[in-house]
C-alpha positions as a Markdown table, in Angstrom:
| # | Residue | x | y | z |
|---|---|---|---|---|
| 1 | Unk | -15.3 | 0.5 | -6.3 |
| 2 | Unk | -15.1 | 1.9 | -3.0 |
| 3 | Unk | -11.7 | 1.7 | -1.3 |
| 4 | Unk | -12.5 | 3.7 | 2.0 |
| 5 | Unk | -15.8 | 3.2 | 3.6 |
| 6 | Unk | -16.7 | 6.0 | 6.4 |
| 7 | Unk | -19.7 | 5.3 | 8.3 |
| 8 | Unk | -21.2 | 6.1 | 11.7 |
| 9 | Unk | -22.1 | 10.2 | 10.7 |
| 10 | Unk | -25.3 | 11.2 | 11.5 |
| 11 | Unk | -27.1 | 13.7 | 13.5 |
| 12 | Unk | -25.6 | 14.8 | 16.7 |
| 13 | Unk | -26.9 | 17.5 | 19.6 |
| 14 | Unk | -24.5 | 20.4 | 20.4 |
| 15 | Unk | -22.3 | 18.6 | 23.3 |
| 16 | Unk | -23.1 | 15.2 | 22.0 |
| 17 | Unk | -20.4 | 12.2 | 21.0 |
| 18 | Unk | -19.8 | 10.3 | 18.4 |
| 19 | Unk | -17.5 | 7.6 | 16.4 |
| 20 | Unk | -16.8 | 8.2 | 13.0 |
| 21 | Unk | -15.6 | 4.3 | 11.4 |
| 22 | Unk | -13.0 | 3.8 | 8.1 |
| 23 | Unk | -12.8 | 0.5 | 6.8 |
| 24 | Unk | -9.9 | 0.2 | 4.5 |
| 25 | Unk | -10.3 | -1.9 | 1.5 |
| 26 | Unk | -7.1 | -0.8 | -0.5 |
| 27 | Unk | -4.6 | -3.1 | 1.2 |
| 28 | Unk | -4.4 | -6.1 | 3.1 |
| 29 | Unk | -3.4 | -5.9 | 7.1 |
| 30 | Unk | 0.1 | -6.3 | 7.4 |
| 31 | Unk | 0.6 | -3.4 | 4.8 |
| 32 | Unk | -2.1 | -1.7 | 6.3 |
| 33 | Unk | -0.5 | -1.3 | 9.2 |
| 34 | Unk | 2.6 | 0.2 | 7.9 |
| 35 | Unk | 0.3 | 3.0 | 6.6 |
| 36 | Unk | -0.6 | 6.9 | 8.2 |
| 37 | Unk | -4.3 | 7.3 | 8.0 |
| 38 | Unk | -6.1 | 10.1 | 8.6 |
| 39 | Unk | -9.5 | 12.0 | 8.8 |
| 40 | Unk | -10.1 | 15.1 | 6.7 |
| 41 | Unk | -13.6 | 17.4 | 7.1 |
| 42 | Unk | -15.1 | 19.7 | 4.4 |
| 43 | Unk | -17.9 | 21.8 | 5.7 |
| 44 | Unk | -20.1 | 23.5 | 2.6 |
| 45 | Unk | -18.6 | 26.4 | 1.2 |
| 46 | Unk | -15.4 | 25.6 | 2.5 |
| 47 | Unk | -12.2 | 23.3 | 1.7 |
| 48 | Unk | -11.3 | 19.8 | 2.6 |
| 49 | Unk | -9.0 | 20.2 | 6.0 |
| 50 | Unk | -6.8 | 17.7 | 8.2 |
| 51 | Unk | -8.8 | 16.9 | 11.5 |
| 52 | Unk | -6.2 | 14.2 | 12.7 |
| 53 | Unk | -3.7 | 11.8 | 11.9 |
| 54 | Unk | -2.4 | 8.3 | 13.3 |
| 55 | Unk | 0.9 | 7.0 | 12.1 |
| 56 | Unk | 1.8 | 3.1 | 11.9 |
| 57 | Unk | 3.8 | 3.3 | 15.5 |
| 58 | Unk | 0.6 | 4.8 | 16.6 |
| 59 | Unk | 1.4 | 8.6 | 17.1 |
| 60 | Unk | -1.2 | 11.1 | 17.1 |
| 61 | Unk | -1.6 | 14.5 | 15.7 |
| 62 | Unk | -4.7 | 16.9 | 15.7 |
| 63 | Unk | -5.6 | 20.1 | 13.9 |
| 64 | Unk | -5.6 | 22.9 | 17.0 |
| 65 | Unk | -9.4 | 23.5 | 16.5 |
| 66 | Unk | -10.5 | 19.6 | 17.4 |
| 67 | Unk | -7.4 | 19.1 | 20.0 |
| 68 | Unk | -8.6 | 18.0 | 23.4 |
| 69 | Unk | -12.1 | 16.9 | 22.2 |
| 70 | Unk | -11.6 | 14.7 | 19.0 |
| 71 | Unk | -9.1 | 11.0 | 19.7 |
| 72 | Unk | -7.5 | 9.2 | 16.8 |
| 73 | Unk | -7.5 | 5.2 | 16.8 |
| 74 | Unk | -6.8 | 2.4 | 14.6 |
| 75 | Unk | -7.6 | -1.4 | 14.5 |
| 76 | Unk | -5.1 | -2.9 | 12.1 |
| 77 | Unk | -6.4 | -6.5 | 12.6 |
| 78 | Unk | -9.7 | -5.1 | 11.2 |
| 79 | Unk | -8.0 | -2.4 | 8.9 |
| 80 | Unk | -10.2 | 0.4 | 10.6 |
| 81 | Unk | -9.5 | 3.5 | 11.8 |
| 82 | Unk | -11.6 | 5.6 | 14.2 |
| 83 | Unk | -12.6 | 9.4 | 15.0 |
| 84 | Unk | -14.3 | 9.6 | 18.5 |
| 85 | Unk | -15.7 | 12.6 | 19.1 |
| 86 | Unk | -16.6 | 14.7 | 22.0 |
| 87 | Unk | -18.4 | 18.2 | 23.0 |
| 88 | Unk | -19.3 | 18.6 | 19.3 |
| 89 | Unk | -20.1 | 21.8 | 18.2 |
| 90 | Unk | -22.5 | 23.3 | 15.2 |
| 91 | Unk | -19.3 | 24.2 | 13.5 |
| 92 | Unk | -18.1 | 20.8 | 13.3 |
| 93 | Unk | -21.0 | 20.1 | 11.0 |
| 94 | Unk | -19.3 | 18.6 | 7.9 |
| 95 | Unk | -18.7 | 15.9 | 5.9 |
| 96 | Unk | -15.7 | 13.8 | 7.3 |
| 97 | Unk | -13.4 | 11.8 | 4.9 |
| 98 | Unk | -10.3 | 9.3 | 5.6 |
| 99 | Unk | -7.3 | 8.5 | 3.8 |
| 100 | Unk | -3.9 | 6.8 | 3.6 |
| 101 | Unk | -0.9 | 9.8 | 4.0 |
| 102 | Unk | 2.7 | 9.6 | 2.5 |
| 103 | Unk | 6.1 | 9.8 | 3.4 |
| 104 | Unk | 5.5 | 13.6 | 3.5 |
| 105 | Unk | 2.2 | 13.9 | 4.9 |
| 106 | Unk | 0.2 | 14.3 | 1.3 |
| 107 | Unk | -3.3 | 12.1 | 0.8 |
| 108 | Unk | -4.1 | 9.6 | -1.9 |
| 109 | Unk | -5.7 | 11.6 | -4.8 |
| 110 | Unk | -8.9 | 8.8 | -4.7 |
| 111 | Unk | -11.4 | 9.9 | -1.6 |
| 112 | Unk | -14.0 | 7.8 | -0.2 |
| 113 | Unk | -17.5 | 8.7 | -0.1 |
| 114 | Unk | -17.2 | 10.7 | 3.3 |
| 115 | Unk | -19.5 | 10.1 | 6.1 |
| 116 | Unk | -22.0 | 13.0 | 7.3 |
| 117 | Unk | -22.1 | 14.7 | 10.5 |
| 118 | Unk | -24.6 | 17.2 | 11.3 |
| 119 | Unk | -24.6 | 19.2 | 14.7 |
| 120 | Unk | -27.8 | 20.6 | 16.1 |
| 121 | Unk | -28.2 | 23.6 | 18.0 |
């Protein structure tokens, strides 16, 4: 059974926007929202690395290569999480995962399906 659902991927000019969507299924809201979540990428050929985080009193944080172009948000009513993205670039072609962080930053061993983004040139 499928405890994250990522959606919205698709294809995507060079420069173009869009909203990656997470609908957690794992816990209900008000644990939910006591939660980190995050989005991970893994482009072929490579590994599976942090894009950007969310903790429950709302911080952000972003890998240096997405800062200033990717935001962060979270519905906890809804138990979603979101990735807009802006001035994409080829090399943000990948496929792009969420997940629930720990205490110390570490991801849940169970992924989600991921969500497909392909940038054209």
């Amino acid at each position: 059974q499928v405890q994250v659902a990522e959606s919205e991927g698709g294809l995507v000019p060079a420069g173009g926007s869009r909203r990656l969507v997470c609908k957690d299924r794992r816990s209900i809201r008000s644990v939910f929202s006591c939660k980190t979540m995050a989005w991970y990428r893994q482009a072929p050929g490579k590994q599976r690395d942090l894009v950007a985080q969310i903790a429950s009193d709302r911080t952000t944080n972003y890998a240096d290569f997405v800062k200033g172009r990717f935001t962060i948000s979270r519905d906890n009513s809804n138990k979603k999480v979101f990735l807009q993205m802006s001035g994409l670039e080829p090399e943000d072609t990948a496929v792009y995962y969420c997940n629930e962080l720990d205490e110390w930053g570490k991801p849940r061993n169970d992924w989600g399906q991921g969500t497909q983004v392909t940038v054209s040139s």
